[in-house]
C-alpha positions as CSV (number, residue, x, y, z in Angstrom):
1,X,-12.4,107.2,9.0
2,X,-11.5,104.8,6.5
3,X,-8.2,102.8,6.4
4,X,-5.5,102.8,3.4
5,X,-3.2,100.4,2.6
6,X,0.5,101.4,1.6
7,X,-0.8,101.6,-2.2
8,X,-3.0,103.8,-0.8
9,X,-6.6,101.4,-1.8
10,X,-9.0,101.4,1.0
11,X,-9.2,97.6,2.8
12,X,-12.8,96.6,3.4
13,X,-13.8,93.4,5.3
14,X,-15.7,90.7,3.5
15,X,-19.5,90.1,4.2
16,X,-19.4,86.9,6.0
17,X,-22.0,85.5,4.2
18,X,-19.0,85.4,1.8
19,X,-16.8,84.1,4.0
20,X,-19.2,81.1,4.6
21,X,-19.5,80.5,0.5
22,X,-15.6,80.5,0.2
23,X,-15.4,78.4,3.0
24,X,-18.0,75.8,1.6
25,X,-16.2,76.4,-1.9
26,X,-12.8,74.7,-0.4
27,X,-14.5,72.0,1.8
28,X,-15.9,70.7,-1.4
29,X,-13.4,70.8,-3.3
30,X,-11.0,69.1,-0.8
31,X,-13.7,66.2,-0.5
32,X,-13.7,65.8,-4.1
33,X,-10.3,65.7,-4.7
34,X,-10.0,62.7,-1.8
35,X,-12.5,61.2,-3.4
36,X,-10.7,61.4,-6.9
37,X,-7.3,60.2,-5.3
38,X,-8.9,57.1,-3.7
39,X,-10.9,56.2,-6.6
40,X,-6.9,56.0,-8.5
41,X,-5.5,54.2,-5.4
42,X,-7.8,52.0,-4.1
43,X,-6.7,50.1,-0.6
44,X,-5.8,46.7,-0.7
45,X,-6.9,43.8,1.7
46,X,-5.4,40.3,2.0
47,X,-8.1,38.1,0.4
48,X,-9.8,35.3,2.8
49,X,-8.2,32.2,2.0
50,X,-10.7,30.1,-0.5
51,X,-12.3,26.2,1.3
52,X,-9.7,23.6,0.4
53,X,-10.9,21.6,-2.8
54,X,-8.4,18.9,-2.6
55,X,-9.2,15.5,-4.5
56,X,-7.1,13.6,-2.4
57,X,-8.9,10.2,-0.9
58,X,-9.5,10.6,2.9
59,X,-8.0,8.5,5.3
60,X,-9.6,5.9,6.7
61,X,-9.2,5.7,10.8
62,X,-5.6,4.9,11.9
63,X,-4.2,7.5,9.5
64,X,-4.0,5.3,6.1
65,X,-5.3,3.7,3.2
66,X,-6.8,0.6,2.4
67,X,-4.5,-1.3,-0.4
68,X,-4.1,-4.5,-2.1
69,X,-0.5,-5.6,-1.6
70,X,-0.3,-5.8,2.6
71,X,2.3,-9.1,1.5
72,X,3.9,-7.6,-1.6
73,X,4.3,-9.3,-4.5
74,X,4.6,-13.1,-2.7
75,X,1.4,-15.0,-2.4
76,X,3.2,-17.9,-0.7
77,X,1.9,-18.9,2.7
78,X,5.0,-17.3,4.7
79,X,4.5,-13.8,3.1
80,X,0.7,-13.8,4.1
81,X,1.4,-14.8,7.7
82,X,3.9,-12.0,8.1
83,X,1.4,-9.5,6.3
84,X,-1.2,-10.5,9.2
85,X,1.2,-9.5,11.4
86,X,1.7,-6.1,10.1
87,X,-1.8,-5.1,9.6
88,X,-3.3,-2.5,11.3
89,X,-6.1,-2.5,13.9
90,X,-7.7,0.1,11.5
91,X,-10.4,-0.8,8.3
92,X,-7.7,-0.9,6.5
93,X,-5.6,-3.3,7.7
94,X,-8.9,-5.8,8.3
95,X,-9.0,-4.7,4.3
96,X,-5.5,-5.4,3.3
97,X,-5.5,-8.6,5.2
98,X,-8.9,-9.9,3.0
99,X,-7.4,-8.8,-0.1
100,X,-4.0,-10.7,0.7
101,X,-5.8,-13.9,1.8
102,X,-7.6,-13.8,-1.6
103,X,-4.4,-13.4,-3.5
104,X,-3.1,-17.0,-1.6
105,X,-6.4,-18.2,-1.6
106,X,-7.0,-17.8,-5.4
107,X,-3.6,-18.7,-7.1
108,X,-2.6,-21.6,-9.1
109,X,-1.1,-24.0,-8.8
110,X,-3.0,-24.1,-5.6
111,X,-1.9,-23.8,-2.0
112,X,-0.5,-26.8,-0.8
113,X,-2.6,-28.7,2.6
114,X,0.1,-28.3,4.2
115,X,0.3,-24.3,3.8
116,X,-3.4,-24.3,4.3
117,X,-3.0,-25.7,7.5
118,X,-0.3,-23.0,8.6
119,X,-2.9,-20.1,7.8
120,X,-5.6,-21.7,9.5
121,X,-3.4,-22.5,12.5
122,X,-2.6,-18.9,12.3
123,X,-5.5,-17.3,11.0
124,X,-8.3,-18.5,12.4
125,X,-10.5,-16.9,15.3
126,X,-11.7,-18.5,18.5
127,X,-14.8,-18.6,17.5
128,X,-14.0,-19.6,13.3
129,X,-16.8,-21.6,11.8
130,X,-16.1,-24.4,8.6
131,X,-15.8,-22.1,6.0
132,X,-12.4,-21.5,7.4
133,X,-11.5,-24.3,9.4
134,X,-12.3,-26.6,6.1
135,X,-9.4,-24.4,3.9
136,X,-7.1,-27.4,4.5
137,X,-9.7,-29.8,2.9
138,X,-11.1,-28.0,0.1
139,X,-7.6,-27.0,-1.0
140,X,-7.1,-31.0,-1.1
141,X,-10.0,-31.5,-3.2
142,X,-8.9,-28.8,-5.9
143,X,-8.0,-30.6,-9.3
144,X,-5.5,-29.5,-11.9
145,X,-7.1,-26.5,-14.2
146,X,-6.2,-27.5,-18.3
147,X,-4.4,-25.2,-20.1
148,X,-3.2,-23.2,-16.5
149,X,0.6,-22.7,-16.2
150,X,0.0,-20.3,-13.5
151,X,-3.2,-17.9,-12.1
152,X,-4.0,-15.9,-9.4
153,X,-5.9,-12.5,-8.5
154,X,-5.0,-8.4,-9.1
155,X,-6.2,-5.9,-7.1
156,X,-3.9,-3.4,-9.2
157,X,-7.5,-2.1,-10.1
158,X,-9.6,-3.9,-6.9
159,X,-12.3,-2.3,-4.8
160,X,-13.6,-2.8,-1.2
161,X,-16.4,-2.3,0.5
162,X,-16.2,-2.4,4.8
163,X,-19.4,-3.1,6.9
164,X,-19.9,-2.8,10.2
165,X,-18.7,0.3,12.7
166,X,-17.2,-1.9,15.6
167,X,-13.4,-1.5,15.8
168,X,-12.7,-5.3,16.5
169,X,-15.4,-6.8,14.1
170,X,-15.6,-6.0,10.5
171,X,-17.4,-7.4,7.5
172,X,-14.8,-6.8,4.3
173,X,-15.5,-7.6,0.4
174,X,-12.6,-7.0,-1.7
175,X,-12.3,-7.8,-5.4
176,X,-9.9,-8.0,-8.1
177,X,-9.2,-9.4,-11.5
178,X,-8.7,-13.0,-12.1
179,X,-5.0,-13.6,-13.8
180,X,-4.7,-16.9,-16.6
181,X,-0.9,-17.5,-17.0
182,X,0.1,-13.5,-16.7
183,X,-3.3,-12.4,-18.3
184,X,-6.1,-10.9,-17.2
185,X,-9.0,-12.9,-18.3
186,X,-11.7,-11.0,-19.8
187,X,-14.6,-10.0,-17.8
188,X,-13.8,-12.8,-15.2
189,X,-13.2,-10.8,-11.4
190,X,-12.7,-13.0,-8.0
191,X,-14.8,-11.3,-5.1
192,X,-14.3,-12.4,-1.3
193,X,-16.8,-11.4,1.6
194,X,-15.2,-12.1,5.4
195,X,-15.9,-11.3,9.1
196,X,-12.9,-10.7,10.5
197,X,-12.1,-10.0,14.2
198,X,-9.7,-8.2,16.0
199,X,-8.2,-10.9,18.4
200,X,-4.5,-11.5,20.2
201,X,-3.2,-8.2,18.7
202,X,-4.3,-9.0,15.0
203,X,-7.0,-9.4,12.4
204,X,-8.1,-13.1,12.0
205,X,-10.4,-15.1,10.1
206,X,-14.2,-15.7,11.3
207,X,-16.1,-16.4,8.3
208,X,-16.1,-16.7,4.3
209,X,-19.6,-15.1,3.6
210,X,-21.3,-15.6,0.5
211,X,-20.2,-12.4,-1.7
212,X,-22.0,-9.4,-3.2
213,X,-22.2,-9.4,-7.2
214,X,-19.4,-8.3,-9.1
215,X,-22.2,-5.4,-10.1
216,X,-22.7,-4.3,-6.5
217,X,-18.6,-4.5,-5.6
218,X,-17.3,-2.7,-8.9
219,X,-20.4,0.2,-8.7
220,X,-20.3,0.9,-4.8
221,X,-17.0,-0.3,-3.7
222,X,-13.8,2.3,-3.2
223,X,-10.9,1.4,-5.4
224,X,-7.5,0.3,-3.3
225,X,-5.0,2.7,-3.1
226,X,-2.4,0.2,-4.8
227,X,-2.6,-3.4,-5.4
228,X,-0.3,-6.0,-6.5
């Protein structure tokens, strides 16, 4: 017997080979559509965050930067003393204490003996050889400069340059440019070499070494963070 549907047409089954083509048919077409739809919508993904490129000059150990106004704007005898006081047993306060004993050091009119014999007194290490302990005496035989009114030394543009890796001995150079009565003076720098020690809770003064070249400071050294 065959069986009729209510119109009366005769239902037949499908050959499931058919069924299997159909079923193929779909699968396909569903694949191709999510394929479409993620092609249009593509997933996002937070992006890895990039190495940091910042410029800014690392830190020197102790947490800050060598500069070249440890005694502000004073180059009298008093402000130096307090500026050894304040400096860091890091590089950079063994640099900012070189840099501000150049600035006393090189002004003019010059230090007075008698100043020279407070920073010694104060300044000096245990074991200090003449090229300190004589400050007092050289600054004696200075004479007059003609045509000075007033001079001195500007690290506003100085460099440094720190040998040596021991925490309580360090070898500094710092350099700056040499001021004639509120002027820079062309092509004229003042360059200091020292040992310095770390000694009674403070940098002091060891040596005056004979200096690198202006070339070798100005080429290889760091520049100070800020000088005055």
């Amino acid at each position: 017997m065959v069986a009729r549907n209510a119109e009366g047409t005769a239902r037949r089954g499908f050959p499931r080979w058919a069924i299997a083509v159909l079923i193929a048919v779909v699968v396909l077409a569903l694949v191709a559509g999510v394929s479409i739809w993620y092609q249009m919508h593509p997933p996002t993904t937070a992006a890895a965050p990039s190495p940091s490129t910042s410029s800014a000059p690392a830190a020197v150990a102790g947490g800050d930067i060598p500069n070249g106004c440890l005694a502000g704007t004073s180059t009298s005898a008093a402000a130096l003393l307090v500026a050894a006081t304040k400096a860091p047993h890091t590089e950079a306060g063994a640099v900012g204490l070189a840099a501000a004993f150049t600035r006393w050091a090189g002004q003019y009119p010059h230090p007075t003996t008698t100043d020279g014999e407070r920073v010694v007194a104060a300044l000096a290490s245990t074991h200090a050889d003449g090229s300190i302990l004589d400050i007092p005496a050289n600054i004696a035989a200075k004479k007059p400069r003609d045509g000075w009114v007033s001079g001195g030394v500007s690290f506003a543009d100085g460099r440094y340059i720190v040998d040596g890796a021991g925490a309580d001995q360090l070898t500094v150079t710092v350099g700056g440019a040499g001021i004639k009565n509120g002027l820079p003076i062309p092509d004229n720098t003042v360059v200091g070499t020292f040992m310095l020690v770390w000694e009674n809770g403070m940098w002091k003064l060891q040596s005056s070494l004979p200096a690198r070249t202006d070339e070798n400071l100005f080429t290889n050294g760091a520049a100070l963070a800020g000088g005055c």
